[in-house]
C-alpha positions in Angstrom: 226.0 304.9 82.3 226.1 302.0 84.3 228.2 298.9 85.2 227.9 295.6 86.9 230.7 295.4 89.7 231.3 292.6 91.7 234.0 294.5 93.0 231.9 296.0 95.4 232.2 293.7 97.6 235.7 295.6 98.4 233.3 298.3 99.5 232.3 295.7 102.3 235.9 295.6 103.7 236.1 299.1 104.0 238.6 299.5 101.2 239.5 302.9 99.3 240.7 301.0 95.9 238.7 299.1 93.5 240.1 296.9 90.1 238.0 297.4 87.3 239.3 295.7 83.9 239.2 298.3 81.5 240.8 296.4 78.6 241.8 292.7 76.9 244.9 291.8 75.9 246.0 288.4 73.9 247.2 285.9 76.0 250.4 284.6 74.9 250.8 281.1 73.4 253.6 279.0 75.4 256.4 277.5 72.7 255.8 274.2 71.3 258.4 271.5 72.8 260.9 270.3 70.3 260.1 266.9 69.0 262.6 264.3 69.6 264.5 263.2 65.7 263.6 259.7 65.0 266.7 257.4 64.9 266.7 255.3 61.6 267.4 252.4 61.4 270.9 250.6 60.7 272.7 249.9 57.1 271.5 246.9 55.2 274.5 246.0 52.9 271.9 243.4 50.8 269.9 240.6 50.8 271.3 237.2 49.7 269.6 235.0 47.0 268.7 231.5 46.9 271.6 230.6 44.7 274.2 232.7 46.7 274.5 235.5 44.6 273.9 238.9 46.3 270.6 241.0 45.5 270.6 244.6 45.1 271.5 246.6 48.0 268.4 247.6 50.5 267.9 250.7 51.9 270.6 252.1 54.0 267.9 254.1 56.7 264.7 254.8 57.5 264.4 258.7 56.2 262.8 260.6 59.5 259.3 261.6 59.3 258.8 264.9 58.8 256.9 266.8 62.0 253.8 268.8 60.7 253.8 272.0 62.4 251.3 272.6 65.2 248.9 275.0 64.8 248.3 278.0 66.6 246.7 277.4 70.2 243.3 279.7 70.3 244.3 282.8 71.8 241.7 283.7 74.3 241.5 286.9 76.7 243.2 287.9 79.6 242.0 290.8 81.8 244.1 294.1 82.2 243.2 295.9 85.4 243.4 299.7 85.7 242.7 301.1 89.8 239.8 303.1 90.3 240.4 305.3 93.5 237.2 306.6 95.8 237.8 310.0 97.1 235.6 308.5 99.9 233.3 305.6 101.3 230.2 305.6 103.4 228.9 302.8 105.5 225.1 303.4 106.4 222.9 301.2 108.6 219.4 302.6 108.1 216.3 301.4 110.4 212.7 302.3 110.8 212.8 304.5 113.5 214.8 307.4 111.5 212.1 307.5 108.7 210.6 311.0 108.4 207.6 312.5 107.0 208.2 316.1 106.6 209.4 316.9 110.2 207.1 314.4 111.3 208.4 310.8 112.1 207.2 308.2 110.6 208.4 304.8 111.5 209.0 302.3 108.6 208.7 298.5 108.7 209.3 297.1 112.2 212.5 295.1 112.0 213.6 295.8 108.7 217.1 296.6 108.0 219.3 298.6 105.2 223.2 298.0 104.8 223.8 301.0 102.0 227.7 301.0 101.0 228.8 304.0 98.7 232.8 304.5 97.2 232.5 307.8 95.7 235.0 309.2 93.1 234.2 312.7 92.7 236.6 313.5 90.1 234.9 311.3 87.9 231.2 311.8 89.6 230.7 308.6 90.2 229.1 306.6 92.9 229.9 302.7 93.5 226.9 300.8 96.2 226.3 297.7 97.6 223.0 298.1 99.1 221.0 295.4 101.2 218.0 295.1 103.0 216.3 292.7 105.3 213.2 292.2 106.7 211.9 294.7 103.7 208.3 292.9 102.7 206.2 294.3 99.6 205.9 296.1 96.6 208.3 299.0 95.8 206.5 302.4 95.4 208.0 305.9 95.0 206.7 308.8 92.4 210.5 308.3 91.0 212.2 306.3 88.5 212.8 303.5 91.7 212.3 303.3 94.9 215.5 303.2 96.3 217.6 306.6 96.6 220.0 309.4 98.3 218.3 312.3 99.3 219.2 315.7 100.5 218.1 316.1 104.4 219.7 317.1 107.2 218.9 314.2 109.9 215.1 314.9 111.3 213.9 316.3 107.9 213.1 315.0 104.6 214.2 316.3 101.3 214.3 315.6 97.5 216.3 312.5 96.2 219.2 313.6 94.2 220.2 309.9 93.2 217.9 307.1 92.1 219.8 303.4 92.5 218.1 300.2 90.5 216.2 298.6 93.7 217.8 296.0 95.4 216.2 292.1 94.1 215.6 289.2 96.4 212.8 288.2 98.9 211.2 289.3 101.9 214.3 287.8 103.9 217.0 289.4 101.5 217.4 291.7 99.1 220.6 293.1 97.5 221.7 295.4 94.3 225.5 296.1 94.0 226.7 298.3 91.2 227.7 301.9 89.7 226.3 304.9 88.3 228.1 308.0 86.6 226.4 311.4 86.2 224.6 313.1 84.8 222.3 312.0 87.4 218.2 311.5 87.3 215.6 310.7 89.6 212.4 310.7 87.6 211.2 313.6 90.3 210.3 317.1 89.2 210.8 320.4 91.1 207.4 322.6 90.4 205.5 319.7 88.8 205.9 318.3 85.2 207.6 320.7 83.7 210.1 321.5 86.3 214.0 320.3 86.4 215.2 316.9 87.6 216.4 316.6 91.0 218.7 315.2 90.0 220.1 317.7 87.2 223.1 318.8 88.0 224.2 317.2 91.1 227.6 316.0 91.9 228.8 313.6 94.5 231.4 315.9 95.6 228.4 317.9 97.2 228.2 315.0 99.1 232.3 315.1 100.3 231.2 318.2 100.8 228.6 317.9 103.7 228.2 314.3 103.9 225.3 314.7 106.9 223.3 316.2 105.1 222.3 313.7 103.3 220.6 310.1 103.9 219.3 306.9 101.6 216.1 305.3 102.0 213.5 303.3 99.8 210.1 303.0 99.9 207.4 300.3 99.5 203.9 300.4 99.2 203.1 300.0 103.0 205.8 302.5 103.5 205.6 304.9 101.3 207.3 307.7 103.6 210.5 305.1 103.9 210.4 301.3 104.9 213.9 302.4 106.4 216.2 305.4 106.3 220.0 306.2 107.4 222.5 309.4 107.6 225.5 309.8 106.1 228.2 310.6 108.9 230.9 312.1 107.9 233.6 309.4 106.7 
């Protein structure tokens, strides 16, 4: 299940709350003003005839119009909010230099940059992210569903993504993906070939809480298959 949240932006000023409108209510329509009455006009007593004899009386006042009613006013929506709580945020800067291969490093692009920002709410196993990179040039490539991910791995190792995010859109300069994702998590990426489990198949972002360094997000590109940039969780 997923959710576009420009919320997230929250997550950029290191808040713990977000406002998500869950619901629509009618808005209410304000009462119509009372319409002045009309003042008639004043008593004719009769009109007098050529020959001096009085005509039939006129009119003795103008009756007042009567006011059609006014019809509703279209009743459009108005946005309930309900707060959505993180359990915990992460702020990640990830660069070149902390891509591994194995054990082995292996720098990613020089200069690029990642900002990956994560609320997580792990009584509802959800995870909120705002993730930019710059300087990232090229295709996207990675054996899983995208190329843009949390992975398991203590810092100096690699290790299987548990968490696959839609890859960030832009150009070579900038590119940015901001969003939300609720388990059941899946990664496209099998344990023991084809027929193995997910890696993502059962995973909960409270293992995360749990032992936020070991664990780090990445994405890949063609030239960079390995990781065009990579960064730790710390503990929050």
């Amino acid at each position: 299940m997923k959710f576009s949240l420009s919320m997230l932006a929250m997550m950029a000023a290191a808040t713990s709350v977000l406002a998500i409108p869950t619901e629509y209510k009618t808005s209410e329509t304000p009462d119509t003003p009372d319409t002045p009455e009309t003042t008639g006009t004043p008593e004719t007593t009769g009109t007098t005839g050529t020959n001096g004899t009085t005509g039939p009386p006129g009119p003795t006042g103008t009756p007042e119009p009567e006011t059609p009613e006014t019809p509703d006013a279209p009743k459009g929506p108005k946005a309930k909010f309900e707060i959505f709580d993180f359990t915990s945020t992460y702020s990640i800067v990830a660069t070149p230099d902390q891509v591994i291969n194995g054990t082995t490093p292996t720098p990613g692009e020089p200069g690029a940059l990642g900002y990956y920002l994560f609320g997580l709410n792990s009584n509802l196993n959800t995870v909120c992210y705002n993730i930019t990179l710059l300087g990232v040039t090229g295709d996207y490539q990675s054996p899983a569903n995208t190329a843009t991910h949390i992975h398991e791995g203590a810092e100096g190792a690699s290790g299987p993504p548990r968490i696959a995010f839609p890859n960030p859109v832009g150009d070579d300069e900038k590119r940015n993906s901001v969003g939300c994702i609720v388990g059941p998590f899946k990664t496209g990426v099998k344990v023991n070939g084809v027929n193995g489990t997910d890696t993502g198949d059962g995973f909960e972002v409270s293992q995360i809480e749990a032992n936020p360094v070991g664990f780090f997000a990445d994405a890949h590109t063609k030239n960079f298959v390995p990781g065009v940039v990579r960064g730790q969780f710390k503990v929050c």
